[in-house]
N, C-alpha and C positions, 0 to 999 in steps of 0.2 A: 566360392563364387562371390563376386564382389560389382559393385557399379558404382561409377566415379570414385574408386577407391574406397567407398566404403562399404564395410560386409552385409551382406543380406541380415545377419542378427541382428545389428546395428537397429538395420531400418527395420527389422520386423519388431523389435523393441518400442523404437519410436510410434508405429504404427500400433502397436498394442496400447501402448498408455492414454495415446491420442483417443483410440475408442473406448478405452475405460472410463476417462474420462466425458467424453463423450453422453456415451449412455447412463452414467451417473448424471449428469447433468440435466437432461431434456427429461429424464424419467421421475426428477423432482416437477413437482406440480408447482410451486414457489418460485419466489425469487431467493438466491443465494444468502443473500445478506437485505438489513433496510439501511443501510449505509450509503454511502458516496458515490454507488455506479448507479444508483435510483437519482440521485439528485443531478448528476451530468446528464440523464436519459432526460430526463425534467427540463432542462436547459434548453438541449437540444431540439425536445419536441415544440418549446416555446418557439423558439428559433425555426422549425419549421411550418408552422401556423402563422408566424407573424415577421417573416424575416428575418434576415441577419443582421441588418442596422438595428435592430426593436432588440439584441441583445445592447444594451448602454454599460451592463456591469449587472451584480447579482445584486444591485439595489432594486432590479425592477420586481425583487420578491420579498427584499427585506423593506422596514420602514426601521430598524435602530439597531446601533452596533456599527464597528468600524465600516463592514462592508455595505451599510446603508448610505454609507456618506463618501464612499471612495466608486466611481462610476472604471471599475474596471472588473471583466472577467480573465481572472488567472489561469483560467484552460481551456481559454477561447477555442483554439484550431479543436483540441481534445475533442469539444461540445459538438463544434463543427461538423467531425468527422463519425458522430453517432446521426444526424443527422436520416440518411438514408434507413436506418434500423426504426425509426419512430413511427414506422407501417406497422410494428409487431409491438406484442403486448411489452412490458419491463422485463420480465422473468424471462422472455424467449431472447427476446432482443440480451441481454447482458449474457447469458450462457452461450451466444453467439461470441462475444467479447471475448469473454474469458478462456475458450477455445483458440480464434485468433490467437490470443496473445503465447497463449503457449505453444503454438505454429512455431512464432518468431523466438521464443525463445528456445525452445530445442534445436531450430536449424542451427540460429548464431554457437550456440553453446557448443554443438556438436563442429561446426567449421574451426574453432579454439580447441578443441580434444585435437584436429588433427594438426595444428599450428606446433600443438605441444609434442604429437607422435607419440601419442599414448598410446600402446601397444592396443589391436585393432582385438582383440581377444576383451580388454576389458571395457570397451569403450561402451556395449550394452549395461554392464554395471556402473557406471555413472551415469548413464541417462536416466537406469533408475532412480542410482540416490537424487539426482535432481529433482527428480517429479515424486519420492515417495521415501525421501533419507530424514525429511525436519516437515512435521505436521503443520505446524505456524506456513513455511513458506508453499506448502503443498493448498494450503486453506484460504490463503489471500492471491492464490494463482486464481480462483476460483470464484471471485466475489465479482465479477465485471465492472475492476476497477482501474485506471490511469498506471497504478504502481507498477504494475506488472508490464506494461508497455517499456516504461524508461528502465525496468531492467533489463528487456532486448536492446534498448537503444545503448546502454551503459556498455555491457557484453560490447554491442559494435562498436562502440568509440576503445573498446580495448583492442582488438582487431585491430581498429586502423593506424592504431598509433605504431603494433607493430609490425604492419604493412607500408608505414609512413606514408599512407594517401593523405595527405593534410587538408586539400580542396573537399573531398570527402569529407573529414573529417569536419570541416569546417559547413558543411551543408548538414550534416547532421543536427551541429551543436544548432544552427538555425532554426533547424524543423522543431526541434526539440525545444526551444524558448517560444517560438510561436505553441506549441503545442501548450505546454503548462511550465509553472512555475518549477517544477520536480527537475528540468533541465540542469540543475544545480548539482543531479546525483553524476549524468555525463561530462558536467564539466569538469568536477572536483576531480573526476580518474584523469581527466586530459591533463589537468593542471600536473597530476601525478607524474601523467607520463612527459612533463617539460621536467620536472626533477630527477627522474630517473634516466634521459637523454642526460642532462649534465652531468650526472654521476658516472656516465661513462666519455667522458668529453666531446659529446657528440653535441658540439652548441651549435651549428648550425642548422641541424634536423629540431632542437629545443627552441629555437626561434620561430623557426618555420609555422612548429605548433601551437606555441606561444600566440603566432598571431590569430593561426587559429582559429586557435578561442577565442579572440577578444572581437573578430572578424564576425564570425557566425554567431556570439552571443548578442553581441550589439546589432547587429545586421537583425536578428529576428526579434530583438525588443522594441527595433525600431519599426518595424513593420508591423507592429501591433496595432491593432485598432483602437487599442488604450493605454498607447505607448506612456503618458504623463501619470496614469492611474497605475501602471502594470509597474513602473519603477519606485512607486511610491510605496508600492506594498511590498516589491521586495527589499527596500531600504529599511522600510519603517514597522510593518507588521509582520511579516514572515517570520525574522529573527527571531521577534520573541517567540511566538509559539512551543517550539518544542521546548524553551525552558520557565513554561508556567502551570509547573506542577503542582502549586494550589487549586487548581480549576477543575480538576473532575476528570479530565482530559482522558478520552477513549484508550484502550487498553493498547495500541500502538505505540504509545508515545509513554508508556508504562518502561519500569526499569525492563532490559530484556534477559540478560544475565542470572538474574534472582528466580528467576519463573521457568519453563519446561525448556530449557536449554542443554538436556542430555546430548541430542544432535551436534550441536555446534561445538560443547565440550570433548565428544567424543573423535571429530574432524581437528580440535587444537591438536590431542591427544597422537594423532594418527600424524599429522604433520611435524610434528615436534620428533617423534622416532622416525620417520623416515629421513627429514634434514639430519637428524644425528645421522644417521648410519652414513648417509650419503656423506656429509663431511669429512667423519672418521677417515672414510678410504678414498677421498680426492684431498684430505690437506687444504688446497688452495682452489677456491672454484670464482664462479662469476667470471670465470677465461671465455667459455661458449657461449653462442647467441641465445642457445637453449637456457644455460643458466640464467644468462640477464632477464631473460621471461620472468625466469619463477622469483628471482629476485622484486620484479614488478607487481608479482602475485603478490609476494608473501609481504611488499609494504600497503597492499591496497588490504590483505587480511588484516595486518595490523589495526589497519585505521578504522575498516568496518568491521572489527571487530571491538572497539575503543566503542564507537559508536552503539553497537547495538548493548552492549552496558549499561548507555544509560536510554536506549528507544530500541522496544521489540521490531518496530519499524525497518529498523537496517537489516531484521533479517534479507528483506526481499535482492541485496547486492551480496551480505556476508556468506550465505549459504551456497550459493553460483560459487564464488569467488575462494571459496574454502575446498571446493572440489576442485577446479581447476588448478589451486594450489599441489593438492596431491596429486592433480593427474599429472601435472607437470615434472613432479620428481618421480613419480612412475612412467614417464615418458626414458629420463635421465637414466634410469637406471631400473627395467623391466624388471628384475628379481626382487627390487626392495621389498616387496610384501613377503616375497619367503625368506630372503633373510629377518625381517623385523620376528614373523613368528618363532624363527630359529635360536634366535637371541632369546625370546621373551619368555616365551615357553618350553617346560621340558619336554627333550625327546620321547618322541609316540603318542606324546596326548592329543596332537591335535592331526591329523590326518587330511591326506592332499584337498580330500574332496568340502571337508567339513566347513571349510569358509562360504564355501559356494552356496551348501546346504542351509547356514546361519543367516547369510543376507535374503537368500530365496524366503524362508520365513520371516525376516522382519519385514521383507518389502510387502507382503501380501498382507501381516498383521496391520500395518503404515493403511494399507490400501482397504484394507476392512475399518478401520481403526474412521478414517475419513467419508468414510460409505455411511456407519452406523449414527456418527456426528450428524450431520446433516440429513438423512432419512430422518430419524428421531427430533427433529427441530422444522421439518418442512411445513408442518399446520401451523406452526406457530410465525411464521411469515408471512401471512397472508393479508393480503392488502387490501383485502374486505374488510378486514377487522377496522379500519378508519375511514368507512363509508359514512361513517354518523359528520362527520367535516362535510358530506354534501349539503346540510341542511342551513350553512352558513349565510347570507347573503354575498353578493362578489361585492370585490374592495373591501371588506372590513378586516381591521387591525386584530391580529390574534396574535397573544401574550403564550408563545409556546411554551413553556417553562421546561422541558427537556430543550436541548439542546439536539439529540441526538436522536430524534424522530424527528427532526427537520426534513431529511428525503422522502418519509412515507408521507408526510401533512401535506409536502410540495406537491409532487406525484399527482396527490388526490385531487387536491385545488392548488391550480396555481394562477388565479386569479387573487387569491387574497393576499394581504401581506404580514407577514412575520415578523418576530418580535426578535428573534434569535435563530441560529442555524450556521454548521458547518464546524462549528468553534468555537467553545466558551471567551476563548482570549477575546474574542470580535468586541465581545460585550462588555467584558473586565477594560478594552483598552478605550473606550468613550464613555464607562458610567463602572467605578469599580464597583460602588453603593448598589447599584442594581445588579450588578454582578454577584456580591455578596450573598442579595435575598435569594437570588437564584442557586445558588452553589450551596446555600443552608438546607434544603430538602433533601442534599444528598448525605445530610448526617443523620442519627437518630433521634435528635429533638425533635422530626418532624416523623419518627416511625415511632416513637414509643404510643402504648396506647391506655387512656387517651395521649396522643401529643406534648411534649412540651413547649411545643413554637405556640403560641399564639396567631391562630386561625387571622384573626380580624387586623389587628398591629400588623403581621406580616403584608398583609394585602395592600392596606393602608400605604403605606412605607412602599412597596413595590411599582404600584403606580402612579406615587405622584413622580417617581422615576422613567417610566414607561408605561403612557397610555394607553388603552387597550379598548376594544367592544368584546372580544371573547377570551375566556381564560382558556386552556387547553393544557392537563396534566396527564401525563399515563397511569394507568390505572392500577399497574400489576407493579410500581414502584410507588405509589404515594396514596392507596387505599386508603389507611388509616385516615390523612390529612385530608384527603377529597368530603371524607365521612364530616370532616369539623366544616369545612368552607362550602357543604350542604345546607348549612344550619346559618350563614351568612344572610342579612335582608339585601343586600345590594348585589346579590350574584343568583341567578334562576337557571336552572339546571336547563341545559339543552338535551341532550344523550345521557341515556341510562344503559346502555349496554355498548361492546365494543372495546379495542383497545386502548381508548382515549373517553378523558371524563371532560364535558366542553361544559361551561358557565357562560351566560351571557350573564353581561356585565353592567350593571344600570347606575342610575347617578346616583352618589355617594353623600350621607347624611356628613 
């Protein structure tokens, strides 16, 4: 029994993960992460209390660092569009998100399963591996964050290229540059798919697309509200980012290859025998429309998989992109999977049922595996823990020295303004000097105990870089150092408990 061609498994699949996820989610008492969906929820509620002209740029929260001095917000519509969620707490409001998004992701994913005519038998088995085959991309579905949006939008710019809707495609790439700067992941496949058009001399459909992009991308950076700020940063500070691996830089943007990439290894490993086999017995292929697909797959695998090499980040395209690779050649050729076993293994060991048996337990391990993560880390999220920030006065300068609790300090106050936040690069690319003193806490000079940084020099040197009325260090990373800059006459303890140790900061002998 089927509806609009697709099997009742299918959707009862989809319909299962949807509530597992689901009730994982709203049954955590926390918020997911203190990350990046806290700091857009921040924006957004600013934006709702005080308007949408009152957003200028995220300098209205910073006072130093690139984005203190560049009056544009890079995901503006993004912010925009949380907007109506700022009724409800962070924690509800983002598990709302992160649902959404995986709406949009399973539908598109699964409309591509049928583009490829992946036989309709295993099409429930990659909607698994989608939502429960790679922990990382299962983990960051989950954080009520931006990325996961522009991997549905990515997914449909692959659709449409080949659909060849260009207008389509070309309102997308729009939405998608008003939306945020990440537009850059749907464009690069578009770009793709104009070299893959010319590869089969298809240059009028490559033009078409061509313009495209260049229609919808500039159409929606021109429509920006901070259209002279929004280009500035894609020219001039974006680039760098991902390649300033001196800075500390979130575990994202860390090598992705070197770390728990069984998954991804495992999908090379699968596509590598199945393109053999399939070759071996066509000889000459890229004849059918079918093959030109997988041939588009398997250069977008290439590239995001170059990518996530050197940034765990790409999983969020390579992992999508790495299944519809295989379902693509399991579309080609429905037996591939038993001949590869046939080839691979000897006769009798592995039996018809056993594969079905094997993925059944890893997906449910995957699914426990993510369950037990997060329950075990839910108290530790808690956004009480930086209620002692209330005791600040409003407007005053605070010297965050992580970088990476900038969403939970915003969140709490975001009347005050901040030293740092979003990005170590901000602050490396207007003051590297200050950047340095910042990025030195995260070695052990400033863990051994006692210390070997100098308490007092260090502060000294800090500020006359970046003034300050309160210091702000976390506690559970710089204990030791908090202990020495206790013992400081020019800093008086604000908060003794909590996840954040706060100094006020008085005038300097």
């Amino acid at each position: 029994m089927q509806a609009s061609g697709i099997s009742w498994r299918t959707w009862g699949t989809i319909i299962i993960s949807f509530l597992f996820f689901a009730v994982l989610l709203l049954a955590l008492k926390n918020v997911i992460s203190l990350d990046d969906g806290i700091r857009h929820f921040a924006m957004a509620k600013f934006m709702a209390e005080h308007g949408l002209a009152a957003n200028t740029g995220w300098n209205v929260f910073l006072y130093h660092g690139a984005m203190a001095d560049l009056p544009v917000d890079p995901w503006f519509l993004y912010d925009v569009l949380l907007i109506p969620l700022t009724r409800l707490s962070p924690a509800v409001a983002l598990k709302i998100i992160s649902l959404i998004e995986i709406l949009l992701i399973s539908g598109i994913f699964l409309l591509l399963l049928r583009r490829l005519r992946t036989p309709k038998s295993a099409e429930p088995w990659y909607v698994l591996a989608l939502f429960f085959g790679d922990f990382h991309f299962t983990h960051r579905l989950l954080l009520g964050r931006p990325f996961p949006l522009f991997t549905a939008l990515t997914l449909a710019a692959i659709l449409l290229i080949w659909q060849k809707k260009w207008i389509v495609l070309a309102l997308l790439l729009l939405l998608s540059a008003l939306l945020s700067h990440l537009f850059l992941f749907p464009l690069a496949v578009s770009l793709v798919g104009v070299v893959w058009l010319l590869l089969f001399q298809e240059r009028r459909d490559a033009a078409r697309s061509l313009f495209a992009c260049a229609f919808g991308v500039g159409l929606g950076i021109l429509l920006h509200p901070h259209s002279s700020g929004y280009i500035a940063y894609l020219t001039s500070i974006f680039p760098q980012i991902p390649f300033a691996r001196g800075l500390s830089l979130g575990s994202e943007l860390q090598y992705g290859i070197f770390g728990d990439a069984k998954s991804v290894i495992t999908a090379l490993g699968l596509i590598g025998v199945f393109l053999s086999i399939y070759w071996f017995q066509k000889k000459k292929i890229w004849k059918t429309d079918a093959e030109r697909k997988l041939l588009f797959l398997l250069i977008l695998f290439s590239g995001t998989g170059a990518a996530y090499v050197l940034w765990q980040r790409a999983i969020d395209l390579l992992w999508p992109v790495a299944l519809l690779a295989l379902a693509s050649l399991h579309g080609l050729d429905p037996k591939l999977p038993t001949k590869a076993r046939e080839k691979l293994l000897p006769k009798g060991i592995v039996q018809p049922r056993m594969p079905t048996l094997v993925l059944t337990i890893f997906f449910l391990c995957e699914a426990a595996l993510i369950t037990s993560y997060l329950w075990s880390r839910d108290a530790s999220r808690s956004l009480a823990y930086y209620d002692s920030l209330k005791e600040l006065p409003s407007g005053s300068r605070v010297l965050n020295v992580d970088w990476d609790i900038f969403p939970a300090l915003l969140i709490t106050r975001q009347d005050l303004l901040y030293a740092t936040g979003m990005d170590p690069t901000f602050t490396y690319l207007t003051d590297a000097r200050a950047s340095r003193l910042l990025h030195i806490l995260w070695f052990d000079a400033a863990k051994e105990d006692p210390p070997v940084l100098d308490a007092e020099a260090w502060l000294a040197s800090l500020l006359e870089r970046i003034p300050a009325d309160y210091l702000v260090l976390q506690r559970r990373r710089h204990r030791r150092f908090i202990h020495e800059l206790a013992h400081l006459e020019e800093l008086t303890p604000v908060s003794t408990e909590g996840a954040v140790a706060i100094f006020e900061i008085g005038d300097r002998k």
